[in-house]
N, C-alpha and C positions, 0 to 999 in steps of 0.2 A: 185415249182420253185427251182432251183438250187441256191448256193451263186453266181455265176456269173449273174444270172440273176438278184436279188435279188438287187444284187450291181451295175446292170447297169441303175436302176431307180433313179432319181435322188430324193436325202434325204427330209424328210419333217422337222424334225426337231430335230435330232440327227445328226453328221458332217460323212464325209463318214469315217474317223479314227477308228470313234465311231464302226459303223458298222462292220468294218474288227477286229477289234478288239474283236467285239463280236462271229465272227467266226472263231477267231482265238483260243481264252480263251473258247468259251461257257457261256459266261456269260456276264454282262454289267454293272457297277453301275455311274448312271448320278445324280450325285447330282444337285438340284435345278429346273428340269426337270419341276416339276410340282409349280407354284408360289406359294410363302406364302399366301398370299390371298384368293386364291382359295382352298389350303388344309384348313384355315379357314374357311372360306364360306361353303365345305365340311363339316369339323368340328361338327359346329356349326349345320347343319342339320342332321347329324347324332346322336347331342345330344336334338336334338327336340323327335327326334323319340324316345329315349330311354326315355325321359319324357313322351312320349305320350302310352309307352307304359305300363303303370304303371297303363293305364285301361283297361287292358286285361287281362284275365284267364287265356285262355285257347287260343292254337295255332288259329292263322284264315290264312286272304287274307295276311295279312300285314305280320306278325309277326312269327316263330316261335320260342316258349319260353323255355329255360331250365325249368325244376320238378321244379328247386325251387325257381323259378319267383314269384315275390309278389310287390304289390303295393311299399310296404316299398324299398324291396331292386331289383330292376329289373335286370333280366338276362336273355338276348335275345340268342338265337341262331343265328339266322338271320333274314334281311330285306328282304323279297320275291321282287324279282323284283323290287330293287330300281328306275330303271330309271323307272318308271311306276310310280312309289308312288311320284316322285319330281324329278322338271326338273335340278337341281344341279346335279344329278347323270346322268342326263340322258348328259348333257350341257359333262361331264368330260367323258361318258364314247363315246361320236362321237368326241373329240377334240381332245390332245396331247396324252392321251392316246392311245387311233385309229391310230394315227400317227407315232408314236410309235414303235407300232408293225405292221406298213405295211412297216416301215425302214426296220423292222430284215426278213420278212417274207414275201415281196413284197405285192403291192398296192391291191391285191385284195382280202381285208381284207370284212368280213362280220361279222356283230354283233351277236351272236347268243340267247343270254339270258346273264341273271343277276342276284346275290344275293350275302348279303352284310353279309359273317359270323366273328361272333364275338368269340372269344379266349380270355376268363376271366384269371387275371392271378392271381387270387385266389386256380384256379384248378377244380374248385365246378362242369363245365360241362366239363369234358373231353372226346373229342372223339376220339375213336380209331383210329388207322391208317386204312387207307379202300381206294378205286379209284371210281371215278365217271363214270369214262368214256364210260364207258361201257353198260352205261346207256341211253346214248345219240346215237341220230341216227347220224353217220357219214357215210352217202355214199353217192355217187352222186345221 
């Protein structure tokens, strides 16, 4: 879709300002977007998992863990497929989210996959700069 198109759908939940302005700048910052509530509710399930994952070794379905993960001090890479693992991810990632970005990139938005990576700001797992995409099937 084109910005004219794009713009001729009417907003779900960013104002159509918002929208022109993001095609104007390339860019967009919407404070508040997402409720306090729910980034706790978030939160808070995300520091489930990082407890939970404090009985893990070694990478599986759930987790995958930095070399130097350990009971004592946990350090995740990522949550494989959050909206899978609990419906809070799942609940945030078809809501305002979704909505969101079928403002900036019109309605016919499709979910494709998910995972939740973490960036310690210790430094202890750094990864390199790299692109994903390419990895992924995109074509009709």
């Amino acid at each position: 879709m084109n910005v004219e198109q794009v713009l001729s759908h009417p907003p779900r939940v960013l104002t159509q300002a918002q929208r022109e302005a993001y095609f104007e700048q390339g860019y967009l910052c919407v404070e508040g977007l997402i409720p306090e509530a729910k980034l706790q509710h978030l939160r808070a399930t995300t520091q489930a998992f990082i407890e939970r994952s404090r009985e893990e070794s070694v990478p599986g379905d759930t987790f995958d863990l930095a070399p130097i993960h350990s009971s004592d001090a946990p350090k995740i890479r990522r949550i494989k497929r959050p909206d899978e693992q609990h419906d809070a991810y799942w609940q945030f990632a078809q809501g305002t989210i979704a909505d969101a970005a079928a403002d900036l990139v019109g309605p016919d938005v499709v979910f494709h996959h998910s995972k939740l990576n973490f960036k310690w700001n210790d430094g202890s797992d750094e990864v390199q700069w790299h692109q994903d995409i390419q990895f992924y099937p995109h074509t009709n």
